[in-house]
N, CA, C and O atoms as a GROMACS GRO file, in nm:
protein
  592
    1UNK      N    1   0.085  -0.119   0.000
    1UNK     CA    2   0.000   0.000   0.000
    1UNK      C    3   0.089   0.124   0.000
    1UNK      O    4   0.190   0.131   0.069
    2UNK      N    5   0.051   0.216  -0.074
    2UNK     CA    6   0.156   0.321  -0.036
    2UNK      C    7   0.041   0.440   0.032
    2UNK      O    8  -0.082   0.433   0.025
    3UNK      N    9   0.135   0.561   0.106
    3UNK     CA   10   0.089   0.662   0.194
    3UNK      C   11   0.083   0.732   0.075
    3UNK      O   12   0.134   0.715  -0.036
    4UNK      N   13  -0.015   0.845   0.139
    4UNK     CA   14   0.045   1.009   0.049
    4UNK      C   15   0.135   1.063   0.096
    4UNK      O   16   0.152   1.096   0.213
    5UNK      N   17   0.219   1.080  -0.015
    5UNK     CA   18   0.380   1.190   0.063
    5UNK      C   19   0.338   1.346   0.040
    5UNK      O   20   0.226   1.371  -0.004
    6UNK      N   21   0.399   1.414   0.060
    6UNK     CA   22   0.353   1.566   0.100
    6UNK      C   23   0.343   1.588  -0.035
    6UNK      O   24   0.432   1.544  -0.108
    7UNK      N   25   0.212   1.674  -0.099
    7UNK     CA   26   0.173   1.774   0.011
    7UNK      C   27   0.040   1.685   0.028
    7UNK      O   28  -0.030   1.740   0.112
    8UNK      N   29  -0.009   1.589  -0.013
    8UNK     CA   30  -0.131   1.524   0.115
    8UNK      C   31  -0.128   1.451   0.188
    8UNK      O   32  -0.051   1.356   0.174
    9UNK      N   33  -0.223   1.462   0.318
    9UNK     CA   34  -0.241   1.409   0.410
    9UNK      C   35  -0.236   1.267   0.473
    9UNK      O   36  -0.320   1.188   0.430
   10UNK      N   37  -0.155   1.223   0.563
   10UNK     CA   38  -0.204   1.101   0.644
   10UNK      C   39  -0.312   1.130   0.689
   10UNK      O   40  -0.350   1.246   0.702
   11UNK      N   41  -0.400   0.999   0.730
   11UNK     CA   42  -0.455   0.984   0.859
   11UNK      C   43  -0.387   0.959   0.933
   11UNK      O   44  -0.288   0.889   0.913
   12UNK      N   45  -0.432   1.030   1.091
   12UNK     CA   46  -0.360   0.971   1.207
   12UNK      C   47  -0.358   0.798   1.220
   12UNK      O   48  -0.274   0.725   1.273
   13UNK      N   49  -0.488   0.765   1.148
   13UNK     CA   50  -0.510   0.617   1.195
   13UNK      C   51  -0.409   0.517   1.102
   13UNK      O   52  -0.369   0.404   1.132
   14UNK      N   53  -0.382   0.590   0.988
   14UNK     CA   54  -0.272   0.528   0.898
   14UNK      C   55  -0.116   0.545   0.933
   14UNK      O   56  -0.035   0.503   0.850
   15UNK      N   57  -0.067   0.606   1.056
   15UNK     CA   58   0.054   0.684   1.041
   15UNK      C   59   0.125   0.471   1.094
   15UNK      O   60   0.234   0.444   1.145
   16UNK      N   61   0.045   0.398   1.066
   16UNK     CA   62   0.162   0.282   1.113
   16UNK      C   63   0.210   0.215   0.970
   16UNK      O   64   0.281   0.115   0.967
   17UNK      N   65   0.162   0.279   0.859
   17UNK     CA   66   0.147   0.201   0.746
   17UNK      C   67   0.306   0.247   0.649
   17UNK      O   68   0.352   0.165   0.570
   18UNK      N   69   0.364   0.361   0.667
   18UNK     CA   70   0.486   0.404   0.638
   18UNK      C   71   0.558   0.362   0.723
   18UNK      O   72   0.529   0.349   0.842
   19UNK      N   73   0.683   0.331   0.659
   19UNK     CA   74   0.828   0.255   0.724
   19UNK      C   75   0.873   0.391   0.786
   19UNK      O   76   0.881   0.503   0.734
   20UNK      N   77   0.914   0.325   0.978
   20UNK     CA   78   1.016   0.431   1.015
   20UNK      C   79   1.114   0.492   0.918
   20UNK      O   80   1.193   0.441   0.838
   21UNK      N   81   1.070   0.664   0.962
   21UNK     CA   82   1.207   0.712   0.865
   21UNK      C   83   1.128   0.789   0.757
   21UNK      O   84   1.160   0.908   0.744
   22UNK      N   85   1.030   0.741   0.677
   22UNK     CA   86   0.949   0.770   0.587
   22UNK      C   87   0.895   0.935   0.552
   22UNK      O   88   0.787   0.950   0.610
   23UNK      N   89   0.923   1.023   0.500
   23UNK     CA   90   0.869   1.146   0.524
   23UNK      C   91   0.705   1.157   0.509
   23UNK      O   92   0.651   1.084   0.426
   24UNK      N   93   0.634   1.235   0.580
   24UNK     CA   94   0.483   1.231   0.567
   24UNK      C   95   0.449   1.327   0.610
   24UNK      O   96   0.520   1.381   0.695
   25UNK      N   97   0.323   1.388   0.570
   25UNK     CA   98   0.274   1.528   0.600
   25UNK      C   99   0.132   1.443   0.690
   25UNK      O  100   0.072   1.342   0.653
   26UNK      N  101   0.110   1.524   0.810
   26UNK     CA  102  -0.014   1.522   0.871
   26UNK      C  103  -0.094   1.663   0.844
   26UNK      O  104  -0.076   1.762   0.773
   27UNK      N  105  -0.172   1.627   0.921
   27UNK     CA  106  -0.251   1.788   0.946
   27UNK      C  107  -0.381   1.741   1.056
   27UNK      O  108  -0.426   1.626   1.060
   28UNK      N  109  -0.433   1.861   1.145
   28UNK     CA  110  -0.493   1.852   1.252
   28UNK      C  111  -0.496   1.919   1.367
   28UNK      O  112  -0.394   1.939   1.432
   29UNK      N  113  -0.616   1.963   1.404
   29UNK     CA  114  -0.640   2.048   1.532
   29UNK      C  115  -0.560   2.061   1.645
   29UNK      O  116  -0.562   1.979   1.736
   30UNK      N  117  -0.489   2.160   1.643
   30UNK     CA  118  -0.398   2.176   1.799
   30UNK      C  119  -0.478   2.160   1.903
   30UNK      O  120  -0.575   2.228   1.935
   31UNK      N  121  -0.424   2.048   1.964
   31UNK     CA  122  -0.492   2.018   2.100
   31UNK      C  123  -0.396   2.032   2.212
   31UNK      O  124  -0.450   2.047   2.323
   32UNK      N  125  -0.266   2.031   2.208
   32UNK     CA  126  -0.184   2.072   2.332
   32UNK      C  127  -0.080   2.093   2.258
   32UNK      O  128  -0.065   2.040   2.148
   33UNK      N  129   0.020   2.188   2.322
   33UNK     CA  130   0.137   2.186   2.291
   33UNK      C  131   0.207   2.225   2.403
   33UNK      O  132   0.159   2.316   2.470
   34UNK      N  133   0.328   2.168   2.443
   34UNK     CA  134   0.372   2.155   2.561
   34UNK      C  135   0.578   2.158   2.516
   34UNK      O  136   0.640   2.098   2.427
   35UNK      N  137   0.634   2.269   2.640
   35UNK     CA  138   0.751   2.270   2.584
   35UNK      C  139   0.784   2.274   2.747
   35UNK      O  140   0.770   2.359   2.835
   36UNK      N  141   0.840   2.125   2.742
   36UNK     CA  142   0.913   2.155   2.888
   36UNK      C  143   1.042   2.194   2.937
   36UNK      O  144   1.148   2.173   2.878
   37UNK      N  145   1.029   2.252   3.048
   37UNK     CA  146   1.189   2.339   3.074
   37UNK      C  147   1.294   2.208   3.106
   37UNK      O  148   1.395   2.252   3.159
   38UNK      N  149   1.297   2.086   3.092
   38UNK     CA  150   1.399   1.988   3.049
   38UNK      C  151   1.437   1.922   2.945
   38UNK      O  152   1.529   1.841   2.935
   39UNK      N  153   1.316   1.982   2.819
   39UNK     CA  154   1.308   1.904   2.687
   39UNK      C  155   1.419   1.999   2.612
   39UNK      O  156   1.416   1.994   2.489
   40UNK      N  157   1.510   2.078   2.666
   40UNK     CA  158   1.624   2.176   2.567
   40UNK      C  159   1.571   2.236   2.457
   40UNK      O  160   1.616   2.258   2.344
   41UNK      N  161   1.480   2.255   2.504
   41UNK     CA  162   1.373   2.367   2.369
   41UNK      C  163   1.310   2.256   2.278
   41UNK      O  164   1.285   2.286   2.161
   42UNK      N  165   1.286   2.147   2.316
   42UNK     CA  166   1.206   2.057   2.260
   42UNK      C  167   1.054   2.107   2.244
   42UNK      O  168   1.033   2.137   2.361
   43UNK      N  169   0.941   2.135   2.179
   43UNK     CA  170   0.805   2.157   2.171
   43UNK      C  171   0.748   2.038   2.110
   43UNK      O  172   0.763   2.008   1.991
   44UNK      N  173   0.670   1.958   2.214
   44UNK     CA  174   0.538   1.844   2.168
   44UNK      C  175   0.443   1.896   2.112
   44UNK      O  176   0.431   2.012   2.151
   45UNK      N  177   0.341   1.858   2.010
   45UNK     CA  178   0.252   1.901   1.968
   45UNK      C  179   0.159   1.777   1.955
   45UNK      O  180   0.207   1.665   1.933
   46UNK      N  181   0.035   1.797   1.969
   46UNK     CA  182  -0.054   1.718   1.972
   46UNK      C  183  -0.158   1.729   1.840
   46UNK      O  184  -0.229   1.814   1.894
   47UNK      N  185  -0.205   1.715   1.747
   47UNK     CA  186  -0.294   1.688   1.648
   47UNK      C  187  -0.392   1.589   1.672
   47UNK      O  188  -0.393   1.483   1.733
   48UNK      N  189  -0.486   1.665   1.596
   48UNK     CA  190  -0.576   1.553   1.625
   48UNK      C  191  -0.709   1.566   1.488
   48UNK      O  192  -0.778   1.667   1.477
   49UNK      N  193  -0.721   1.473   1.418
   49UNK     CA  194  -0.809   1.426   1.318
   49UNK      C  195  -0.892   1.363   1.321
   49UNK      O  196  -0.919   1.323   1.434
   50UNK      N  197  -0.974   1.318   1.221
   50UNK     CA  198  -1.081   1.305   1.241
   50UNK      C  199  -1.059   1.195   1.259
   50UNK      O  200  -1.171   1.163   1.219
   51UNK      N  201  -1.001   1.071   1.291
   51UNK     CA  202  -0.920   0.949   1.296
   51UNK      C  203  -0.862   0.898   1.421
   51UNK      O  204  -0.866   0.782   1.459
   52UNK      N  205  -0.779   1.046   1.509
   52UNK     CA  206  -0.720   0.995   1.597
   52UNK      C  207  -0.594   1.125   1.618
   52UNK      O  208  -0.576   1.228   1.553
   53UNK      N  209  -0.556   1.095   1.682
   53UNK     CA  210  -0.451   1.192   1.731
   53UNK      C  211  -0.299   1.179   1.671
   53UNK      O  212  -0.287   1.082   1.596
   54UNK      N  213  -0.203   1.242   1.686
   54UNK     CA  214  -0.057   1.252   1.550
   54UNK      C  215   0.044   1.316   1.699
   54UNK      O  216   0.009   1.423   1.749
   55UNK      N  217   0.158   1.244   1.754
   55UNK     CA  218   0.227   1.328   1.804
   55UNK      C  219   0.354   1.409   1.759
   55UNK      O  220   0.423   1.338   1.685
   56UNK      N  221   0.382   1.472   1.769
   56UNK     CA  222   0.443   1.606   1.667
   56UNK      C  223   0.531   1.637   1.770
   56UNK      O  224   0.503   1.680   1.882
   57UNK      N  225   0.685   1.600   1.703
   57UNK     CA  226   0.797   1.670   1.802
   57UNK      C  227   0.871   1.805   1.693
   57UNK      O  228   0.900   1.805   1.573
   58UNK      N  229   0.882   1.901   1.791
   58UNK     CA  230   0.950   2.027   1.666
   58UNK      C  231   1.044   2.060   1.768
   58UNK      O  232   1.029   2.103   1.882
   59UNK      N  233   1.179   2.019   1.677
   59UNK     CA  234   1.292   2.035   1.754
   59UNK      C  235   1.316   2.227   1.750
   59UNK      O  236   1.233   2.301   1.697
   60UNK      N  237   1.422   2.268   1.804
   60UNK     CA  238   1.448   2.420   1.833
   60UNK      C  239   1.499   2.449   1.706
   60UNK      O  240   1.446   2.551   1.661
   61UNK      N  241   1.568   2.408   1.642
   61UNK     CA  242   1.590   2.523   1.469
   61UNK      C  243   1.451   2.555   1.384
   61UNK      O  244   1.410   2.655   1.325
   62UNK      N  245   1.378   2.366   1.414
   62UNK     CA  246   1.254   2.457   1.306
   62UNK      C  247   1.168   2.485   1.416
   62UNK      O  248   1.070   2.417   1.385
   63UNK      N  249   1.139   2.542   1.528
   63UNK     CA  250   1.054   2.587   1.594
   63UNK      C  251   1.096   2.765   1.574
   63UNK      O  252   1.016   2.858   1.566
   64UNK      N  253   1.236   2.771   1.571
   64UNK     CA  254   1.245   2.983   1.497
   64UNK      C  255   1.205   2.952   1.380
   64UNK      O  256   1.144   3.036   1.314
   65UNK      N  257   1.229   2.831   1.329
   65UNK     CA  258   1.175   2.903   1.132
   65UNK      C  259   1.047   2.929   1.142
   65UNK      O  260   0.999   3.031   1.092
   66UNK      N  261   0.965   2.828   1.220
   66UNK     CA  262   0.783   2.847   1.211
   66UNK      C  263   0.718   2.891   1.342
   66UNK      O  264   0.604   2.852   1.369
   67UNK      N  265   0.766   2.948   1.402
   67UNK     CA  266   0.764   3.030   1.535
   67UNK      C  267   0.600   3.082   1.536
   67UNK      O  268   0.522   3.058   1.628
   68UNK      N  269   0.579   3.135   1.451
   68UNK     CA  270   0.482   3.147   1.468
   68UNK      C  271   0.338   3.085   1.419
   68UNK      O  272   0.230   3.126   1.460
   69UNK      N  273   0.355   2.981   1.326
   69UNK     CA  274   0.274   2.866   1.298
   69UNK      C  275   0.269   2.800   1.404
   69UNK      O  276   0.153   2.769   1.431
   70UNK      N  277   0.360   2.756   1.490
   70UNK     CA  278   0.371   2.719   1.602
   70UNK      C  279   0.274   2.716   1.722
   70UNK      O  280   0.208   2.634   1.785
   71UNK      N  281   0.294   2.819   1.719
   71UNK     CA  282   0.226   2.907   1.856
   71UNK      C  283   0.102   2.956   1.833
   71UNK      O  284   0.026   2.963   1.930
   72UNK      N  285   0.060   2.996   1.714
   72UNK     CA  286  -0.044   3.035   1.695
   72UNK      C  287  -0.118   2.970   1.597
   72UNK      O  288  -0.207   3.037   1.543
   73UNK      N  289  -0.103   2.863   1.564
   73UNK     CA  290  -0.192   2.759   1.495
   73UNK      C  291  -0.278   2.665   1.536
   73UNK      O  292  -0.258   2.565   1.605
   74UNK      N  293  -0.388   2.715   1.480
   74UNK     CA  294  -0.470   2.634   1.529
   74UNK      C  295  -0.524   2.514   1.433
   74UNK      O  296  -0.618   2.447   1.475
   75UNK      N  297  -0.475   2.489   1.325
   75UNK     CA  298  -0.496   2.402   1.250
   75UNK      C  299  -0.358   2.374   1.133
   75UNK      O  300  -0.328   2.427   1.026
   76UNK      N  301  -0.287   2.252   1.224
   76UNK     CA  302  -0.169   2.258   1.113
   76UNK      C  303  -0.117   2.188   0.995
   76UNK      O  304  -0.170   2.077   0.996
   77UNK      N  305  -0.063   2.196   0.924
   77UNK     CA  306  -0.006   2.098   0.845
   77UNK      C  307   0.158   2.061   0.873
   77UNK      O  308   0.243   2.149   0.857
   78UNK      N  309   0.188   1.952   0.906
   78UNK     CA  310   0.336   1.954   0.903
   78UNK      C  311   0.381   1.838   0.832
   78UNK      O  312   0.315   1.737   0.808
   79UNK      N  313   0.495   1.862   0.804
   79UNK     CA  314   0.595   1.766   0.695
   79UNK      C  315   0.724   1.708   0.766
   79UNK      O  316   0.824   1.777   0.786
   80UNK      N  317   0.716   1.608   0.792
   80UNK     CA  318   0.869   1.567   0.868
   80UNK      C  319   0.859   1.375   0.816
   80UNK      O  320   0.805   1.312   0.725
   81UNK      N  321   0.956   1.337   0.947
   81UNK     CA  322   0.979   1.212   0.941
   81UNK      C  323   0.904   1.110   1.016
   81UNK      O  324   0.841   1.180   1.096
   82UNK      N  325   0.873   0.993   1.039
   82UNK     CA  326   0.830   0.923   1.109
   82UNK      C  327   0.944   0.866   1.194
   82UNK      O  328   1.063   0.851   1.165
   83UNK      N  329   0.881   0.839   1.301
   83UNK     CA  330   0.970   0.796   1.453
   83UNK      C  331   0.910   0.690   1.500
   83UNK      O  332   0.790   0.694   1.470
   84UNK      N  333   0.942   0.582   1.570
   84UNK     CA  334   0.928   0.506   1.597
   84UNK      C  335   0.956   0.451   1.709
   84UNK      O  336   1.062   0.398   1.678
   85UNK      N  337   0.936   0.420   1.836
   85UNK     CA  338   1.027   0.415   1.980
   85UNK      C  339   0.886   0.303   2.015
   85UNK      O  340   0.774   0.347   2.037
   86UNK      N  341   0.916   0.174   2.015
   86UNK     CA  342   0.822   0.102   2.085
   86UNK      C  343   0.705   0.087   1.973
   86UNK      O  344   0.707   0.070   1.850
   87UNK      N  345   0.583   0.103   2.090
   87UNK     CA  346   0.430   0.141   2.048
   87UNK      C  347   0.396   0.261   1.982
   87UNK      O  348   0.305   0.277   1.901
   88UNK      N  349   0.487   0.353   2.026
   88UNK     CA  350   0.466   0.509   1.993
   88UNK      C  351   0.544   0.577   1.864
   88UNK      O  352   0.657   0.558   1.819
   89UNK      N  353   0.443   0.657   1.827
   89UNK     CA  354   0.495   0.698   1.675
   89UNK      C  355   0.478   0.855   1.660
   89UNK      O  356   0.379   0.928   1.664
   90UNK      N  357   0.608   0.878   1.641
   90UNK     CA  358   0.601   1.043   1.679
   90UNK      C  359   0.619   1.090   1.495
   90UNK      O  360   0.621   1.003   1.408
   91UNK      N  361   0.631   1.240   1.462
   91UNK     CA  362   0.631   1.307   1.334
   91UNK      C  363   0.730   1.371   1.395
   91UNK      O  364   0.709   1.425   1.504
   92UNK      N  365   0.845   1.374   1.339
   92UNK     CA  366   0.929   1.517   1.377
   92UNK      C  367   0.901   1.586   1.276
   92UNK      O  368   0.885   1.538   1.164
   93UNK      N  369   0.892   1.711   1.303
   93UNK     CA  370   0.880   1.792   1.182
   93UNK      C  371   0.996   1.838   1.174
   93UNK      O  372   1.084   1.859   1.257
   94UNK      N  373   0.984   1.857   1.019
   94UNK     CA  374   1.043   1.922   0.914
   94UNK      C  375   0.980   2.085   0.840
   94UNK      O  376   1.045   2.180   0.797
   95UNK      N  377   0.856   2.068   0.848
   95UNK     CA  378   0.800   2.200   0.796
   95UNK      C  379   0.675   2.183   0.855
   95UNK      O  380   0.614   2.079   0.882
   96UNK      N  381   0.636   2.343   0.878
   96UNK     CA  382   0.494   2.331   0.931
   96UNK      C  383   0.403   2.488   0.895
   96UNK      O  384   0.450   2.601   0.894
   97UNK      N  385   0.317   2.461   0.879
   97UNK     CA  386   0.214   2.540   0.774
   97UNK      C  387   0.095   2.573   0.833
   97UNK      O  388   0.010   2.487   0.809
   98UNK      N  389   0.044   2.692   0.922
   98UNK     CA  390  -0.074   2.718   0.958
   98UNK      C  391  -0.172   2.744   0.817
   98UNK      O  392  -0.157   2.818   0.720
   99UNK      N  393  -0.316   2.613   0.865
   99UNK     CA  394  -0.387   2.635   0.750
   99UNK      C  395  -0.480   2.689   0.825
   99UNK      O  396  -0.590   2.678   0.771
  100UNK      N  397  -0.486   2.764   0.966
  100UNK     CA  398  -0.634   2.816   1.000
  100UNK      C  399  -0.715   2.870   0.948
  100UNK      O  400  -0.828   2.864   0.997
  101UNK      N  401  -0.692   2.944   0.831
  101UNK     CA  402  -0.761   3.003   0.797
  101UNK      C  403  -0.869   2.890   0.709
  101UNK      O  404  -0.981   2.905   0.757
  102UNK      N  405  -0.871   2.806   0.621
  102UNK     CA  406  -0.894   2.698   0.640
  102UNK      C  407  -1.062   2.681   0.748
  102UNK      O  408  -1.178   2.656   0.716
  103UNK      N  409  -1.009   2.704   0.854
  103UNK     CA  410  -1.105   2.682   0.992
  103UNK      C  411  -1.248   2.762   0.910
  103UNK      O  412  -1.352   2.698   0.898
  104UNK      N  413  -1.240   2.854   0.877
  104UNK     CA  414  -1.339   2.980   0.852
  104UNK      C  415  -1.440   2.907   0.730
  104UNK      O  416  -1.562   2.922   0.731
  105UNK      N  417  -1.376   2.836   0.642
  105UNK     CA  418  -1.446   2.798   0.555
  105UNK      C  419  -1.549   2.668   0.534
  105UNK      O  420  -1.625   2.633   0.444
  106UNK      N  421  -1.518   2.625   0.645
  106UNK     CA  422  -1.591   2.482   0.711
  106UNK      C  423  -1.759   2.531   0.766
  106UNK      O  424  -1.837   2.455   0.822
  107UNK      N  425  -1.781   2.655   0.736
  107UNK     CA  426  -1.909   2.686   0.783
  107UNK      C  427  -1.970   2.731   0.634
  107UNK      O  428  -2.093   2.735   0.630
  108UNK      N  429  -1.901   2.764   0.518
  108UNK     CA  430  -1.937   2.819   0.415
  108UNK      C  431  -2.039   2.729   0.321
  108UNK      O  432  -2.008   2.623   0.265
  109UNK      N  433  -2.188   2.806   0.316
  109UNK     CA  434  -2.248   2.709   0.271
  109UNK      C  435  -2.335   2.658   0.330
  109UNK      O  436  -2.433   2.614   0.270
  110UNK      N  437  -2.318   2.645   0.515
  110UNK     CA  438  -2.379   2.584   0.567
  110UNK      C  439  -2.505   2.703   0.624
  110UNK      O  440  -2.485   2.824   0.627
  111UNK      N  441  -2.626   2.639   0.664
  111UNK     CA  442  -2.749   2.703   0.698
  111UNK      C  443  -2.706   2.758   0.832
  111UNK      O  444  -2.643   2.702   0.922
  112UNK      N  445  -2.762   2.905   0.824
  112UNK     CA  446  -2.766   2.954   0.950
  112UNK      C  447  -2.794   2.923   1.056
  112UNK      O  448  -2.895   2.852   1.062
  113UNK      N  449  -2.730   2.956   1.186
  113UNK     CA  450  -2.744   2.883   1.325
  113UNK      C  451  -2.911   2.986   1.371
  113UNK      O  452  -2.937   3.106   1.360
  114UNK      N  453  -2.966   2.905   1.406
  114UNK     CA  454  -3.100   2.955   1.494
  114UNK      C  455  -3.044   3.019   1.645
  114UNK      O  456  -2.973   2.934   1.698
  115UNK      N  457  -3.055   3.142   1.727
  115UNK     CA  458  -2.996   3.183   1.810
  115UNK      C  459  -3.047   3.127   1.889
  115UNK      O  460  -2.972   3.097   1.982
  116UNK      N  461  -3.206   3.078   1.904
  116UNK     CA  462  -3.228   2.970   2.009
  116UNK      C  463  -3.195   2.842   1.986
  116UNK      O  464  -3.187   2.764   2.080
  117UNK      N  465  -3.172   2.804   1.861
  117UNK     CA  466  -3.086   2.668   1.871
  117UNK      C  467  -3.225   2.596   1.889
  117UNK      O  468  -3.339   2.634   1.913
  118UNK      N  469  -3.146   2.442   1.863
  118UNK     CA  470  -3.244   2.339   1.880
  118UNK      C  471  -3.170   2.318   2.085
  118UNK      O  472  -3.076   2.243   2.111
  119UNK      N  473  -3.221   2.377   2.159
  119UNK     CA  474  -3.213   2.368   2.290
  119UNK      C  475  -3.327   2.297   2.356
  119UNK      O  476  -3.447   2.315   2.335
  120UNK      N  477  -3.270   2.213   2.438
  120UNK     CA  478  -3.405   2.160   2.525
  120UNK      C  479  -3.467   2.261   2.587
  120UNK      O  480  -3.556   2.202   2.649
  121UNK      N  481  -3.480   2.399   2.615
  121UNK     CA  482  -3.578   2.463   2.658
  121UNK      C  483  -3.716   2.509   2.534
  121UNK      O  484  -3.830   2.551   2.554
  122UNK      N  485  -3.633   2.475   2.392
  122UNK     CA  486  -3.737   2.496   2.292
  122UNK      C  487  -3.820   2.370   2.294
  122UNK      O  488  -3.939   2.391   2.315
  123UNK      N  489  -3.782   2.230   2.276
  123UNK     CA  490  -3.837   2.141   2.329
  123UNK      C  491  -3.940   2.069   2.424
  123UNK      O  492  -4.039   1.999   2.400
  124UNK      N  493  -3.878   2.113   2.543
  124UNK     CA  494  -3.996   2.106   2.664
  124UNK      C  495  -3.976   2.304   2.726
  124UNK      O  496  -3.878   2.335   2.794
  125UNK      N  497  -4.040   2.366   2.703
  125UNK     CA  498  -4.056   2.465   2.761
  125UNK      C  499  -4.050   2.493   2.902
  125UNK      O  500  -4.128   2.426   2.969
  126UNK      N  501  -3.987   2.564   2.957
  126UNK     CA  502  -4.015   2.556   3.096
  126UNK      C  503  -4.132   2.619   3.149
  126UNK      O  504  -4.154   2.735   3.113
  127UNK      N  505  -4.209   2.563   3.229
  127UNK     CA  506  -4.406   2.637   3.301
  127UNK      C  507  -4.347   2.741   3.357
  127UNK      O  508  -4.242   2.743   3.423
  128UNK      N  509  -4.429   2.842   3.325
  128UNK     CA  510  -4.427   2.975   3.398
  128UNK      C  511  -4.416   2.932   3.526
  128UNK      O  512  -4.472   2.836   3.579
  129UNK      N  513  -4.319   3.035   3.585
  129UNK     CA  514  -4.290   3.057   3.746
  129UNK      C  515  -4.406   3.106   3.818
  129UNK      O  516  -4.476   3.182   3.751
  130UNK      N  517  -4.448   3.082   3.942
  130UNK     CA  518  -4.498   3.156   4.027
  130UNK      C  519  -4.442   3.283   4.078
  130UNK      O  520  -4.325   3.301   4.110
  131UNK      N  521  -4.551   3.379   4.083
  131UNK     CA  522  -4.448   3.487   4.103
  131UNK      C  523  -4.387   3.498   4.256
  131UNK      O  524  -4.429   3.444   4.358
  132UNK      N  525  -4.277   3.584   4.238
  132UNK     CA  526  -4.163   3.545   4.350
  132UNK      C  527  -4.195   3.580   4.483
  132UNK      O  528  -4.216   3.700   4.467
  133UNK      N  529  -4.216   3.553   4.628
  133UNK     CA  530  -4.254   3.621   4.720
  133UNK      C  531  -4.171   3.754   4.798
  133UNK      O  532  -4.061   3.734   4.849
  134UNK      N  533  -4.220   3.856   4.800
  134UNK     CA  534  -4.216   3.987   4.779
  134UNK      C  535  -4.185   3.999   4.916
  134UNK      O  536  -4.226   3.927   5.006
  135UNK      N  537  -4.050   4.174   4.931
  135UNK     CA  538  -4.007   4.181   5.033
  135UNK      C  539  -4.163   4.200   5.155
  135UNK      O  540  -4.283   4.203   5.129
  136UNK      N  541  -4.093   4.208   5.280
  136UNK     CA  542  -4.238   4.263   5.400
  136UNK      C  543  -4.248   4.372   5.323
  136UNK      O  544  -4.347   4.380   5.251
  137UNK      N  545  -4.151   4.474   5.320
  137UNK     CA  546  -4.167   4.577   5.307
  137UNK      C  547  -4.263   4.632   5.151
  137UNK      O  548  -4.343   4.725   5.143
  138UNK      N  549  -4.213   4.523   5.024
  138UNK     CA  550  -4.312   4.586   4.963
  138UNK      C  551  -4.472   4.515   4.951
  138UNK      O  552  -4.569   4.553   4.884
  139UNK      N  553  -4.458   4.406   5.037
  139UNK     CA  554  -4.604   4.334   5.101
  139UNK      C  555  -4.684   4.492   5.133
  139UNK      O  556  -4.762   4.553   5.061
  140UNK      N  557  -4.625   4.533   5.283
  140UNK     CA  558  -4.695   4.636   5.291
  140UNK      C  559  -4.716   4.749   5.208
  140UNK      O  560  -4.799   4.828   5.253
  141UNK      N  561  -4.661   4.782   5.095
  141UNK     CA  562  -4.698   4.906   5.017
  141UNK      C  563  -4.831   4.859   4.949
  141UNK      O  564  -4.917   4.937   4.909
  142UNK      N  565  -4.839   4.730   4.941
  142UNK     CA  566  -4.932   4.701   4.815
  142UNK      C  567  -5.086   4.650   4.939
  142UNK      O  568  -5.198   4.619   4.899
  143UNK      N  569  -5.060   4.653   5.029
  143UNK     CA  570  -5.171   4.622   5.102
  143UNK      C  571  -5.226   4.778   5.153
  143UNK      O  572  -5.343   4.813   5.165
  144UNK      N  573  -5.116   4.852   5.174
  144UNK     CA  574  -5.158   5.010   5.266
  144UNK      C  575  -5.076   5.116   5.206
  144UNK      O  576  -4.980   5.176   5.254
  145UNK      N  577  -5.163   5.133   5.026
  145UNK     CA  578  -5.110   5.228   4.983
  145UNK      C  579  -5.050   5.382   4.991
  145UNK      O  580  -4.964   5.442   4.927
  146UNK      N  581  -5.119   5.410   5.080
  146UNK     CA  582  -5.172   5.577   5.120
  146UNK      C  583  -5.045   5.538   5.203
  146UNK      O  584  -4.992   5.647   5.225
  147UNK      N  585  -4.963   5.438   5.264
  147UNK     CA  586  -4.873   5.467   5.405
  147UNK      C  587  -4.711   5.470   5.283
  147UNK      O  588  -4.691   5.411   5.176
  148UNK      N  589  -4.634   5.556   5.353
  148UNK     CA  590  -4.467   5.582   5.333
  148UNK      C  591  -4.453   5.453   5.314
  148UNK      O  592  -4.342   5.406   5.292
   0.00000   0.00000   0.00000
């Protein structure tokens, strides 16, 4: 079977089907990214598709080239290698490509949202309240108008 090599997409659920080593492009929703102060400027990235999740290591040279795809992507594409350690199968990247914008067009086309929504209060309505019981104080205005 062969993968798609860049520029299209794995599935996350396919990333076992390329030989360690293999270059491959993912793409997928930033769900964490995590850079710990022992990883030597190591940044994890987490993806996630409609399939399954992609773990994404971006070492420190290409984390200044895409610094800000990085950090501010919310939907990425990246191009690297496959890794292999055990069970676990990481992407190092090689290149990485904010397609958020992308994000915006996933509604294009589609029917307008109702501001009440299909909500369970449109559903089963909630019964009118009883009305609320009223301070003493305005008890008495409404019983002994004429008084302060």
């Amino acid at each position: 079977m062969h993968w798609p090599r860049p520029p299209s997409c794995l599935r996350a659920a396919d990333l076992d089907l390329p030989p360690n080593g293999a270059l491959v492009a993912v793409a997928g929703l930033v769900l964490v990214r995590q850079r710990p102060g022992t990883a030597k400027g190591v940044i994890f990235v987490t993806l996630e598709d409609e399939t399954g999740v992609v773990n994404v290591v971006v070492w420190a040279q290409v984390y200044e080239a895409y610094r800000r795809q990085v950090i501010a992507g919310r939907l990425l594409r990246v191009t690297g290698r496959i890794q292999r350690e055990g069970a676990v199968t990481h992407v190092v990247a090689r290149h990485v490509e904010d397609l958020s914008a992308l994000l915006d067009s996933l509604a294009a086309g589609a029917p307008p949202l109702d501001p009440a929504g299909p909500t369970d209060e449109v559903r089963r309505p909630v019964p009118p309240q009883r009305p609320r019981a009223m301070h003493p104080r305005d008890q008495a205005r409404a019983h002994f108008p004429g008084r302060p």
